[in-house]
PyMOL commands that place a pseudoatom at each C-alpha (Angstrom):
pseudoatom trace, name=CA, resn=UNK, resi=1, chain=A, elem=C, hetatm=0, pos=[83.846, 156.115, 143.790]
pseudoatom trace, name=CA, resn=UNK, resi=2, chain=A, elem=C, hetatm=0, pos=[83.720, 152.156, 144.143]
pseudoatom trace, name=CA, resn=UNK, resi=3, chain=A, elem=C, hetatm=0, pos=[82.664, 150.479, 147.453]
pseudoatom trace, name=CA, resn=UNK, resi=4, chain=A, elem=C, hetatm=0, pos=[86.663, 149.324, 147.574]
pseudoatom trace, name=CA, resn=UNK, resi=5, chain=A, elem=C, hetatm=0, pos=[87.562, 152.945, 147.344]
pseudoatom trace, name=CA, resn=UNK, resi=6, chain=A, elem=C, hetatm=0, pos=[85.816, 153.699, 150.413]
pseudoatom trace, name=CA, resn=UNK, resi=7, chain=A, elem=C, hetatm=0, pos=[87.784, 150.842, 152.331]
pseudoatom trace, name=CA, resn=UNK, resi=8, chain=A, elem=C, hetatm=0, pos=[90.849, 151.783, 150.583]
pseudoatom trace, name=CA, resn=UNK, resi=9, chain=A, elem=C, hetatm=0, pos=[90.423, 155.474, 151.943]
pseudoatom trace, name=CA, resn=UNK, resi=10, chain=A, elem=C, hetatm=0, pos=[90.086, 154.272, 155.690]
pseudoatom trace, name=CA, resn=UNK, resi=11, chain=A, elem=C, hetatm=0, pos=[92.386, 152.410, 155.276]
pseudoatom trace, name=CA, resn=UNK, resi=12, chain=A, elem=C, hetatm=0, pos=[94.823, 155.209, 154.399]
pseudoatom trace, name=CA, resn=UNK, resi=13, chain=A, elem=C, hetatm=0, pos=[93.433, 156.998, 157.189]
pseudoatom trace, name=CA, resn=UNK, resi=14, chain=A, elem=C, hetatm=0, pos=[94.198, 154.344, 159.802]
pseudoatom trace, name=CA, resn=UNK, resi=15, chain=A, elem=C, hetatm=0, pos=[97.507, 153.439, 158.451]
pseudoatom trace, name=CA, resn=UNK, resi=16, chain=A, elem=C, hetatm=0, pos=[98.203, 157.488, 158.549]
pseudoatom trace, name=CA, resn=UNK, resi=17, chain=A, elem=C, hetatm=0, pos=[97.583, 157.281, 162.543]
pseudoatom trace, name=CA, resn=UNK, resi=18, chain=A, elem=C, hetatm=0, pos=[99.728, 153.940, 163.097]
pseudoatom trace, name=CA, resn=UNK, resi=19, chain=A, elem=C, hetatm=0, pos=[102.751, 156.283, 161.279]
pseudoatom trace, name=CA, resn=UNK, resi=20, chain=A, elem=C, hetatm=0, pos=[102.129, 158.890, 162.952]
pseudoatom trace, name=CA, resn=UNK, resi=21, chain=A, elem=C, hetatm=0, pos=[102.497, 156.506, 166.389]
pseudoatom trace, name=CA, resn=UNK, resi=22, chain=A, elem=C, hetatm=0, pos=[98.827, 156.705, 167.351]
pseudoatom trace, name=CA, resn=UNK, resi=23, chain=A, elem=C, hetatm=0, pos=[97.756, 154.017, 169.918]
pseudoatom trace, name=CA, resn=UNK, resi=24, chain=A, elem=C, hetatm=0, pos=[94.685, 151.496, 168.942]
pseudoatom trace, name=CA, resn=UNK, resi=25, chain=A, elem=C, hetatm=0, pos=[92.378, 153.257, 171.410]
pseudoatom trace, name=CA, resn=UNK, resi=26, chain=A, elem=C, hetatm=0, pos=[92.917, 156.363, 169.695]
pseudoatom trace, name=CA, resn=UNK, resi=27, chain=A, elem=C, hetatm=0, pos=[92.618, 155.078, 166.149]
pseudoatom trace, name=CA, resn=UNK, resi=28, chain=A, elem=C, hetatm=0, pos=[89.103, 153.586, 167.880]
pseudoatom trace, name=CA, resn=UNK, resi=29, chain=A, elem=C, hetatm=0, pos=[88.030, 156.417, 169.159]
pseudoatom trace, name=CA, resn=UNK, resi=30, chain=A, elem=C, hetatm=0, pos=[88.551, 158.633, 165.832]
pseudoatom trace, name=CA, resn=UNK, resi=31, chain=A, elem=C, hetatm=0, pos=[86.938, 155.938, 163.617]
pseudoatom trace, name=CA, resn=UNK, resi=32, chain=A, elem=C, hetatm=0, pos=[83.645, 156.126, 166.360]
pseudoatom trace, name=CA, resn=UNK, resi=33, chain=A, elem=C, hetatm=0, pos=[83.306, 160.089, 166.148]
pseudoatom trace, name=CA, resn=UNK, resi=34, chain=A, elem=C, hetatm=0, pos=[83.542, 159.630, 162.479]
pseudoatom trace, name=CA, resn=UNK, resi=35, chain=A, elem=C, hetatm=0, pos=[81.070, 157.025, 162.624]
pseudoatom trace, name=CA, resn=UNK, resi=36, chain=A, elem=C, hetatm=0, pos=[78.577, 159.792, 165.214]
pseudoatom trace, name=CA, resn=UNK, resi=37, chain=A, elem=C, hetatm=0, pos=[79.124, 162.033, 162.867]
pseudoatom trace, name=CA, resn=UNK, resi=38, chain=A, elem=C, hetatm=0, pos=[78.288, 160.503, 159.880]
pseudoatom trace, name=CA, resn=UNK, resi=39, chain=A, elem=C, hetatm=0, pos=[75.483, 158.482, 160.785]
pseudoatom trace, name=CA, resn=UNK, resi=40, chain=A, elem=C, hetatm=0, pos=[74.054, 162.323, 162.293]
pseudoatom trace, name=CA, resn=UNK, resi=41, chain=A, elem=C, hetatm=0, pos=[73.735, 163.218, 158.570]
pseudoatom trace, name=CA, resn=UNK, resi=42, chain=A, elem=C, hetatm=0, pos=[71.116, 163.531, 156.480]
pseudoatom trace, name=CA, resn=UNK, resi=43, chain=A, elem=C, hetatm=0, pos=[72.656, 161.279, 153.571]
pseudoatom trace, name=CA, resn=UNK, resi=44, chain=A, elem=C, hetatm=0, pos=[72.771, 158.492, 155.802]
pseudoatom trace, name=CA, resn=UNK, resi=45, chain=A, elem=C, hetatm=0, pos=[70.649, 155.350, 154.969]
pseudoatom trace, name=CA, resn=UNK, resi=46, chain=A, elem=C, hetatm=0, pos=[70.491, 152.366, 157.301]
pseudoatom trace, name=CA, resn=UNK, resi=47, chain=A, elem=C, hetatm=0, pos=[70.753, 149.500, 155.113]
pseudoatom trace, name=CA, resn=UNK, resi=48, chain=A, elem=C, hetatm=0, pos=[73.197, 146.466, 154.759]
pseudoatom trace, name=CA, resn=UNK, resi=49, chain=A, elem=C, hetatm=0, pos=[76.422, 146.397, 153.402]
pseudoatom trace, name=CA, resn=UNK, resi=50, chain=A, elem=C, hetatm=0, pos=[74.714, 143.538, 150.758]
pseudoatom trace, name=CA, resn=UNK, resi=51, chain=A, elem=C, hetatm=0, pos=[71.535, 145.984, 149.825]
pseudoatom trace, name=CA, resn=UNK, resi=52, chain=A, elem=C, hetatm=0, pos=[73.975, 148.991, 149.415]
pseudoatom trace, name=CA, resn=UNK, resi=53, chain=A, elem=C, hetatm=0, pos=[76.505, 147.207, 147.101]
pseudoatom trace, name=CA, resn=UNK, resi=54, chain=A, elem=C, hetatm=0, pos=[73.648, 145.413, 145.247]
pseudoatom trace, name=CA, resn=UNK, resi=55, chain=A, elem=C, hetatm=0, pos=[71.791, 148.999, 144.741]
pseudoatom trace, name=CA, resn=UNK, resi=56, chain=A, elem=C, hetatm=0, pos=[74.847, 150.915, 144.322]
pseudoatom trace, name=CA, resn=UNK, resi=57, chain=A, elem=C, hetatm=0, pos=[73.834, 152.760, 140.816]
pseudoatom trace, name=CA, resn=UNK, resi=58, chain=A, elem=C, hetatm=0, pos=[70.299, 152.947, 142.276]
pseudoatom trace, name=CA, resn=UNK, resi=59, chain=A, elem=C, hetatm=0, pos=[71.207, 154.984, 145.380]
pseudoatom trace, name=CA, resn=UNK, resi=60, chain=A, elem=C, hetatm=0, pos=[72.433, 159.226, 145.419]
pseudoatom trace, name=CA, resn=UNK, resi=61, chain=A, elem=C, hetatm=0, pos=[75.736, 159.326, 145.708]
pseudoatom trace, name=CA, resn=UNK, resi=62, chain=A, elem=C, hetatm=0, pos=[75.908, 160.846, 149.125]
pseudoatom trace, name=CA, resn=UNK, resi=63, chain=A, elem=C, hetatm=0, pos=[73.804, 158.722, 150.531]
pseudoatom trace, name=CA, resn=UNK, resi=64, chain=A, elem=C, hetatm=0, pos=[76.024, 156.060, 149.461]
pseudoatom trace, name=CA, resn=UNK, resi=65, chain=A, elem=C, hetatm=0, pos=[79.234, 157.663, 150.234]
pseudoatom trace, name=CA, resn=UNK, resi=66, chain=A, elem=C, hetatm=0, pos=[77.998, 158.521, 153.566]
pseudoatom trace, name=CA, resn=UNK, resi=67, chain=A, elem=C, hetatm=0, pos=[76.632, 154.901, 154.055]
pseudoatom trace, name=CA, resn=UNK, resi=68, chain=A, elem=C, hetatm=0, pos=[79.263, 153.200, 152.891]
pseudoatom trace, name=CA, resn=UNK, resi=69, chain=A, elem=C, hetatm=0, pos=[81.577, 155.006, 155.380]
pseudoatom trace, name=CA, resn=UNK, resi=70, chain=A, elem=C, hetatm=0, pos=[79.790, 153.906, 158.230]
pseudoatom trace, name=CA, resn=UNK, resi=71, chain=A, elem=C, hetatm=0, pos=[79.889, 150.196, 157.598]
pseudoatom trace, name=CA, resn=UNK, resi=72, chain=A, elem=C, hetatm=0, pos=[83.289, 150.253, 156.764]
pseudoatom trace, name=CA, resn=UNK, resi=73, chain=A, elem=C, hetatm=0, pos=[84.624, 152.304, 159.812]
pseudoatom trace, name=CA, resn=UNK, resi=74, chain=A, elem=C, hetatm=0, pos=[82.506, 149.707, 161.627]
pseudoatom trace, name=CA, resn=UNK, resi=75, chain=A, elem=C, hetatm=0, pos=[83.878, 146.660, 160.024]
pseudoatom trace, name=CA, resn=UNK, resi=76, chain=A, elem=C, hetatm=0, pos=[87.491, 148.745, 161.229]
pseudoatom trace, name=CA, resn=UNK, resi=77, chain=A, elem=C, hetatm=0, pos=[86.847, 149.164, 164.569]
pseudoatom trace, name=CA, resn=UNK, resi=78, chain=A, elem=C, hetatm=0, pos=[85.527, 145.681, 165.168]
pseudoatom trace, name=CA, resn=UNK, resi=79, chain=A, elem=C, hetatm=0, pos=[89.320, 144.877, 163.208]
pseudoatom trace, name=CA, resn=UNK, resi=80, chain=A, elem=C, hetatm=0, pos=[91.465, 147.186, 165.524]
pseudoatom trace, name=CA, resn=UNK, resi=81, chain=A, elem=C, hetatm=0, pos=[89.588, 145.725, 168.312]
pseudoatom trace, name=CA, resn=UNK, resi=82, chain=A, elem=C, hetatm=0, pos=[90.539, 142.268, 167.815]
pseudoatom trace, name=CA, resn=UNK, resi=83, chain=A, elem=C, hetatm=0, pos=[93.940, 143.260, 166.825]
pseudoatom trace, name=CA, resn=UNK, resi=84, chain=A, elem=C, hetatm=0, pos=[94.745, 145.321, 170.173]
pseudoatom trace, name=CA, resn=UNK, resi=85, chain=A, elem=C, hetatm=0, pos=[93.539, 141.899, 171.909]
pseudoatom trace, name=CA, resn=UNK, resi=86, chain=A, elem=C, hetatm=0, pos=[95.668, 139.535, 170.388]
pseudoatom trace, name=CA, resn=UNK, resi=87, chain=A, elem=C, hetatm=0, pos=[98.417, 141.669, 169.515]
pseudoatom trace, name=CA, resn=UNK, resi=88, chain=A, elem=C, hetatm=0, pos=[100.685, 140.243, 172.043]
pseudoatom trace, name=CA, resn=UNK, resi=89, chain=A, elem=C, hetatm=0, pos=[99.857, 136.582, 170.346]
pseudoatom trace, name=CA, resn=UNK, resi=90, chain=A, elem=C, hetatm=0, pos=[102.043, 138.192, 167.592]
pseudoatom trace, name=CA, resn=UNK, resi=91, chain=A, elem=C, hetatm=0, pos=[105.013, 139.936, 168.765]
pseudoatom trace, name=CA, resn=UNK, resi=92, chain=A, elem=C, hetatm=0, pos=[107.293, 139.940, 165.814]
pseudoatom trace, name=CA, resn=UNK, resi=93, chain=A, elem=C, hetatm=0, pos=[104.583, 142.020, 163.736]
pseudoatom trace, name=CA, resn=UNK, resi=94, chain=A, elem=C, hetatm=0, pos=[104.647, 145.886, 163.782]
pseudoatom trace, name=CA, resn=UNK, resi=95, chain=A, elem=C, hetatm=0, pos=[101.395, 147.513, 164.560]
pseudoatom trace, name=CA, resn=UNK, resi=96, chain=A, elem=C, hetatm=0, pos=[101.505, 148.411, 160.887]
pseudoatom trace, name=CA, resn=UNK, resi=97, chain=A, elem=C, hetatm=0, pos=[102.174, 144.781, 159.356]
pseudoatom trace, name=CA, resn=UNK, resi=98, chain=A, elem=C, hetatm=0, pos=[99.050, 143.546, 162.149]
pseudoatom trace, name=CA, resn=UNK, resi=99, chain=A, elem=C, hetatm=0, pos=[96.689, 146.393, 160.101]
pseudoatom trace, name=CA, resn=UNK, resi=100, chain=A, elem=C, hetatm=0, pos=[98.384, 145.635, 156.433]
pseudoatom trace, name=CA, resn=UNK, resi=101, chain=A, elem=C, hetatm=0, pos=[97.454, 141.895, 157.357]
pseudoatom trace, name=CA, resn=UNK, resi=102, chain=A, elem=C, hetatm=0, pos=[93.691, 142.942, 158.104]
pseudoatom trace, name=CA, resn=UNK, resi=103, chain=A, elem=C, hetatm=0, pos=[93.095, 144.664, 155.057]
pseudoatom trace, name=CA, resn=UNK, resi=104, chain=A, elem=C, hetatm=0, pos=[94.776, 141.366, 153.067]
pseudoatom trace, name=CA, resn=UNK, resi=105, chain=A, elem=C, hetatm=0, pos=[92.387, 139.328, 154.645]
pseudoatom trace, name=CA, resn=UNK, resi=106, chain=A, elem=C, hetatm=0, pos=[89.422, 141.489, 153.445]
pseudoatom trace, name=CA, resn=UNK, resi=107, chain=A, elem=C, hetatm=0, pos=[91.137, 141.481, 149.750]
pseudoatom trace, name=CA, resn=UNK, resi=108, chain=A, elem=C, hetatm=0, pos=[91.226, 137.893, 149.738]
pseudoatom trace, name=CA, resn=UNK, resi=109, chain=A, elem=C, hetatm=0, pos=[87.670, 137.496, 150.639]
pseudoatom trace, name=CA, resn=UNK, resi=110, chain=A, elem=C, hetatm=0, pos=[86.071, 140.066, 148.326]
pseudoatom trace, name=CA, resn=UNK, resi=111, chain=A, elem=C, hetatm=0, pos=[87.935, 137.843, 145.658]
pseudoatom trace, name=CA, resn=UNK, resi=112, chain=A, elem=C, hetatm=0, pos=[86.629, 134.328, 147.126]
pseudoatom trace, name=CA, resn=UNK, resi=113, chain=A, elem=C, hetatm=0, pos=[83.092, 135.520, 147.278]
for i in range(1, 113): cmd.bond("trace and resi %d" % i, "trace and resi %d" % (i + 1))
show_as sticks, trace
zoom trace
């Protein structure tokens, strides 16, 4: 599985809770207990999203499964975050659309850099 895969996979699971009419906080506060748990494991590395990426071939697989999970549920909560605060600058946008706009963001990057 591809670093993208990873993202693409929390992202399913976030878009999941917005359909299922979860509120931001909760969406939060799933992605955090994930994040505890995962980080509790053995298989967990503390490295940077760069080093892990770079290494990717180099590194077990469930250490960089686990790893990889961690920075990118982090890299989602900091994203809900800022989109519960400035929802309200946005009003025609569906919780949904603010998340699908997110993740488009982080596409268009990965492709710049």
């Amino acid at each position: 599985m591809s670093p993208e895969r990873v993202l693409y996979h929390i992202d399913n699971q976030v878009l999941d809770k917005i359909n299922l009419g979860q509120r931001w906080d909760d969406i939060i506060e799933y992605l955090t207990s994930n994040v505890k748990r995962y980080k509790k494991r053995d298989a967990y590395i503390q490295v940077s999203e760069k080093y892990l990426i770079n290494n990717w071939e180099r590194i077990e697989w469930k250490k960089r499964m686990t790893t990889m999970l961690v920075i990118q549920s982090m890299r989602r909560i900091s994203d809900i975050k800022w989109i519960s605060e400035n929802h309200n600058k946005f009003p025609r946008y569906s919780s949904h659309k603010m998340y699908k706009l997110v993740s488009l963001k982080d596409k268009l990057k990965a492709n710049i850099c």
